[in-house]
C-alpha positions as CSV (number, residue, x, y, z in Angstrom):
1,X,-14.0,23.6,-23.2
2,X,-10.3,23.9,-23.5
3,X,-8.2,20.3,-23.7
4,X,-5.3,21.9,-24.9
5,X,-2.8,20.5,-21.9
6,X,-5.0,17.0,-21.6
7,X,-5.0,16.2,-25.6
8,X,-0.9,16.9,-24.9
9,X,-1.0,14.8,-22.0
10,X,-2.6,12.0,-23.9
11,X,-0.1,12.2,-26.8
12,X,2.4,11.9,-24.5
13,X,1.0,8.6,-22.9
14,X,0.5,6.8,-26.2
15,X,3.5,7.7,-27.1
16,X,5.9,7.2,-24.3
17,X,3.9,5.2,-21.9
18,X,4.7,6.7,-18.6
19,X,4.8,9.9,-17.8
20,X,6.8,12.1,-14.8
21,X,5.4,15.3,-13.1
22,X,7.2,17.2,-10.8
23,X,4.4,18.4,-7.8
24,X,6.2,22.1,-6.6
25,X,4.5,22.8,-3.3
26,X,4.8,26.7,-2.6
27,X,5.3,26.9,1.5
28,X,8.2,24.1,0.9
29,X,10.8,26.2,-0.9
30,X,11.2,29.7,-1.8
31,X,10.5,31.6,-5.0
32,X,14.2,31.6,-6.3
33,X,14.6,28.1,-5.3
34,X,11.2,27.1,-6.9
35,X,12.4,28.3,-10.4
36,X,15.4,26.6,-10.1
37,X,13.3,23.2,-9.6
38,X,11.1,24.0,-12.8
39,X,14.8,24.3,-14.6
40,X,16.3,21.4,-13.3
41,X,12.5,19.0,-13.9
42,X,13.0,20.4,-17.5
43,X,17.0,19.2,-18.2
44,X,15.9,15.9,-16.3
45,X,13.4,15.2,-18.8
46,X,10.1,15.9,-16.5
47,X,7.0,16.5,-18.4
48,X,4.4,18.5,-16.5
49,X,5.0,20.5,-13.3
50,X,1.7,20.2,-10.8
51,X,1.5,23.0,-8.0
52,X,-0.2,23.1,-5.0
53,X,-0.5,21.2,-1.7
54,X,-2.6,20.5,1.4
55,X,-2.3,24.2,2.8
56,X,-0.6,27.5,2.5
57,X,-0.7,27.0,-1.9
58,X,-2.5,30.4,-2.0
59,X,-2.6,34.1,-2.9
60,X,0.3,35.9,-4.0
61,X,3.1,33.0,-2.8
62,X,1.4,30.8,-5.6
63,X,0.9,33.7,-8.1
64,X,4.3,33.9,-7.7
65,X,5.5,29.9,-7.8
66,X,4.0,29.5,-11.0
67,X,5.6,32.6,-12.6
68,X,8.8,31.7,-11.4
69,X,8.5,27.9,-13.1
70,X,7.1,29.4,-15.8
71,X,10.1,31.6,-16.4
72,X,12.6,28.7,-15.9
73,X,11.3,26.0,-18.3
74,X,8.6,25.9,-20.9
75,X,6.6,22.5,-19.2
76,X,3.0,23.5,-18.9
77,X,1.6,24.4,-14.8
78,X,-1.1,22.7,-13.8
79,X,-2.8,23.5,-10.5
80,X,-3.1,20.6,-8.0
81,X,-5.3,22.8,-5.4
82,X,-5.9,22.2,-2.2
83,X,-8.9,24.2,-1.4
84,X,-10.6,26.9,-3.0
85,X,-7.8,30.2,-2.6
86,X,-5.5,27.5,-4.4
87,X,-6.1,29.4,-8.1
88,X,-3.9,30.6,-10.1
89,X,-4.4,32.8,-13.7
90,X,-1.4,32.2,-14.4
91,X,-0.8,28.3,-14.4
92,X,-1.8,26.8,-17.8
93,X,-4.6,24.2,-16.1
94,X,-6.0,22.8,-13.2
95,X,-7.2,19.4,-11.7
96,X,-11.2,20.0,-11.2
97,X,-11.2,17.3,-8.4
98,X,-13.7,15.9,-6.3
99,X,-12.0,13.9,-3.2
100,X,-14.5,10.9,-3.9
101,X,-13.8,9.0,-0.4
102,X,-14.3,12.1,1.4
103,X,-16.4,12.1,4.9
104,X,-16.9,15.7,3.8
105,X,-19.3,17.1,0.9
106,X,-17.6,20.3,0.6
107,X,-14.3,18.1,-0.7
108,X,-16.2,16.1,-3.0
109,X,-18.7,18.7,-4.3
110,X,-19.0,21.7,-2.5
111,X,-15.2,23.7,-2.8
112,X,-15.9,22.3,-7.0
113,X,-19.1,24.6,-6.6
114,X,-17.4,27.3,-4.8
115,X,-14.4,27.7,-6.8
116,X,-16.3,27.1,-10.7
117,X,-16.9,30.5,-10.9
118,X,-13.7,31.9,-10.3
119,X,-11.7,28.6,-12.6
120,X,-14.0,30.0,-15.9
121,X,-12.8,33.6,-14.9
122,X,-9.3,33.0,-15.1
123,X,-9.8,31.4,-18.2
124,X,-8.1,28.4,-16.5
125,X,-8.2,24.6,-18.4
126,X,-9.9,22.4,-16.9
127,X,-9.4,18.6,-16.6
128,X,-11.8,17.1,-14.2
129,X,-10.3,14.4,-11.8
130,X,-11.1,12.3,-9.4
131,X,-9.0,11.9,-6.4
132,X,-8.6,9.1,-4.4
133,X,-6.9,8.8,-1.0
134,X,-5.1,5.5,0.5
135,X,-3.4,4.8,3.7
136,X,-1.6,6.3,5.0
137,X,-2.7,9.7,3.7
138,X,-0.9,12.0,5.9
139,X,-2.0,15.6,5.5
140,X,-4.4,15.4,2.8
141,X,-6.0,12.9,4.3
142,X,-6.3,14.8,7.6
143,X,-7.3,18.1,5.7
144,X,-10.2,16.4,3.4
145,X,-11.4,14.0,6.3
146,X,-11.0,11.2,4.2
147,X,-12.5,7.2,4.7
148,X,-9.5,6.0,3.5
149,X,-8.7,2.8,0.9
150,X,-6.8,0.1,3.3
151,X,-3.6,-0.7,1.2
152,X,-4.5,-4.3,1.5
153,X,-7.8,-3.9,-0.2
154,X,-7.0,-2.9,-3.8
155,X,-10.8,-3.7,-5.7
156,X,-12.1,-0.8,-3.1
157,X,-9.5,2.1,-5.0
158,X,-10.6,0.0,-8.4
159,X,-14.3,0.5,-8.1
160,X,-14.2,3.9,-6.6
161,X,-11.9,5.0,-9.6
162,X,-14.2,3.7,-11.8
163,X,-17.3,5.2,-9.8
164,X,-14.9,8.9,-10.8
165,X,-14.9,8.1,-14.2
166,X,-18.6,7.2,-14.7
167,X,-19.5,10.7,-13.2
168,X,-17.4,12.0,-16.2
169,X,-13.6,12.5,-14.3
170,X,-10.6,12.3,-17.2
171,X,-8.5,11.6,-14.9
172,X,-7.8,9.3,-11.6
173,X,-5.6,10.3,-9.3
174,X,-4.1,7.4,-6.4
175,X,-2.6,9.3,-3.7
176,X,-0.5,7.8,-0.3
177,X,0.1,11.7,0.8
178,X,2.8,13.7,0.6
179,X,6.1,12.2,1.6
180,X,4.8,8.8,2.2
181,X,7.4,6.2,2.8
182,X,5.8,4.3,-0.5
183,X,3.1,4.6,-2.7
184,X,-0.1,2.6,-3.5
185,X,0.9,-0.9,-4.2
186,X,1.3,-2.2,-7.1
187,X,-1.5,-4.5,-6.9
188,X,-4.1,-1.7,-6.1
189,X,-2.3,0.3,-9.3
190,X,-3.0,-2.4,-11.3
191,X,-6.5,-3.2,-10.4
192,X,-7.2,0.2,-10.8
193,X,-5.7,0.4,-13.9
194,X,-7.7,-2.7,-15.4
195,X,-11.3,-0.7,-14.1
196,X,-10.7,2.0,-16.0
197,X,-10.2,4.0,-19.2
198,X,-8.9,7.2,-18.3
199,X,-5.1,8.5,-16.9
200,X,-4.0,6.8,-14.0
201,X,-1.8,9.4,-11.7
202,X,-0.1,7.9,-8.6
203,X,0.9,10.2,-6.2
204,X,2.6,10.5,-2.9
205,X,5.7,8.1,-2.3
206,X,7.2,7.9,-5.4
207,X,10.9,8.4,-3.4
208,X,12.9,6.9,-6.6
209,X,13.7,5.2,-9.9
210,X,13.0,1.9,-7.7
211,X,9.3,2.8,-7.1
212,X,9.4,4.7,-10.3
213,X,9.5,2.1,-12.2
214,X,7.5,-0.2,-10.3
215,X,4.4,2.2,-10.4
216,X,4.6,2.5,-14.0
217,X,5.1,-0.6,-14.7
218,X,2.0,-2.1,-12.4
219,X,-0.2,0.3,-14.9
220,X,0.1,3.9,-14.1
221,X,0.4,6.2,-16.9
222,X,1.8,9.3,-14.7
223,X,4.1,9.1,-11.6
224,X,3.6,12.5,-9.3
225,X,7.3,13.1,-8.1
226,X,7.7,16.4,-4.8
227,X,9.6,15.0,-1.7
228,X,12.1,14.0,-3.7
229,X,13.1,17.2,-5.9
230,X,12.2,19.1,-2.4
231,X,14.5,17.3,-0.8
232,X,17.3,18.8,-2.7
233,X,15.9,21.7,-3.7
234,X,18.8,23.8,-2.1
235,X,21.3,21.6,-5.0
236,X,19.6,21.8,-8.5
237,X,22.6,19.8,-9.6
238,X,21.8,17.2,-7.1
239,X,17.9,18.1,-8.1
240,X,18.6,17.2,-11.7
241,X,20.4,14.1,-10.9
242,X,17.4,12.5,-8.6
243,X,15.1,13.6,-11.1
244,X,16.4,12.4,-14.3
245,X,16.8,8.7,-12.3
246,X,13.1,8.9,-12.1
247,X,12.1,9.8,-16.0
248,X,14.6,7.3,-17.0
249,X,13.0,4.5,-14.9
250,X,9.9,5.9,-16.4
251,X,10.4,5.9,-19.4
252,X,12.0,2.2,-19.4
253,X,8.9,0.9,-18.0
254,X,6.5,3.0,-20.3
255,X,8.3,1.3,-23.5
256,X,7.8,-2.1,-21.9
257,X,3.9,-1.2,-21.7
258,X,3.6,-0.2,-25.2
């Protein structure tokens, strides 16, 4: 099996610490405006670009998202699906993930099923994941029918992270949903971080260099960054600007983890 973007990502860790990827939702901006955000995540110093979302990541709008990022910056795509349609040959890899605190089978079993077929097709990398949703959720917690983790409770993300990586995940996703007004708390990042042995990704809320660098510093090894380069999507300046905040704060609290 390939490991050609997750041996990169794990370089990049031990070296750096911390890691920022931009998250590129396809209904939220248009193609032109897209490219222009994979341009301005690559001058910021961004180092992956995620695409997808809850709904609407799909067909040829995402065929042509990635393309378009693709053609602006040489960062590696990797698919963040949503459901099954969300596939794309032409992104470099994809989060395999299973939605562990799901209600629903098909999101923590059945859509992996589903969609293997069409994932070795495409020739697509794989990096299997485990995703975990905590309040508040928002969308993708509506859309996957999720139990989820009370922000108060940290030990409860903790053991069902490490739960994901004992079923073979390389990677644990923590996610508050798409523009949440914060993300998980530091004290459930941390915990977390101490169960397990694999990436830690904490997405949803990370607004700016403030959170940025809290997140990191609690014990994450990758910060997912999308309202906030949405947000300005129309300014790339302005894009840059917010965005190279973020890898600085980053980075800053990646070297004080090394």
């Amino acid at each position: 099996m390939k490991t050609k973007v997750y041996d990169k990502i794990l370089k990049k860790i031990s070296e750096d610490g911390g890691l920022t990827f931009l998250v590129v939702d396809p209904p939220n901006q248009s193609i032109e405006d897209a490219g222009k955000l994979g341009r301005a995540a690559e001058e910021a110093g961004v180092d992956f670009i995620c695409v997808g979302g809850s709904v609407g990541a799909q067909g040829e709008l995402l065929d042509k998202t990635v393309l378009a990022l693709k053609e602006n910056s040489s960062l590696d795509v990797i698919l963040f699906p949503g459901n099954i349609a969300s596939l794309s040959k032409h992104a470099d890899a994809i989060y395999f993930m299973s939605l562990l605190n799901s209600n629903d089978p098909y999101y923590i079993s059945g859509a992996q099923i589903a969609s293997a077929m069409p994932v070795k097709r495409m020739g697509l990398e794989v990096i299997p994941t485990s995703y975990v949703v905590v309040e508040p959720g928002r969308a993708v917690g509506w859309v996957g029918r999720v139990q989820l983790i009370p922000r108060e409770l940290p030990y409860l993300a903790a053991i069902t992270a490490l739960g994901g990586q004992y079923m073979g995940s390389k990677m644990v996703i923590l996610e508050s949903g798409g523009g949440a007004p914060s993300p998980a708390p530091r004290e459930m990042v941390a915990a977390t971080k101490k169960m397990i042995e694999i990436p830690l990704v904490v997405a949803g809320g990370v607004r700016d260099e403030k959170f940025a660098f809290e997140t990191i510093a609690a014990g994450a090894d990758i910060v997912h960054v999308g309202t906030a380069a949405e947000e300005t999507s129309k300014s790339p300046g302005k894009t840059t600007n917010v965005l190279s905040k973020i890898c600085s704060a980053v980075k800053k609290a990646g070297k004080q983890k090394l």
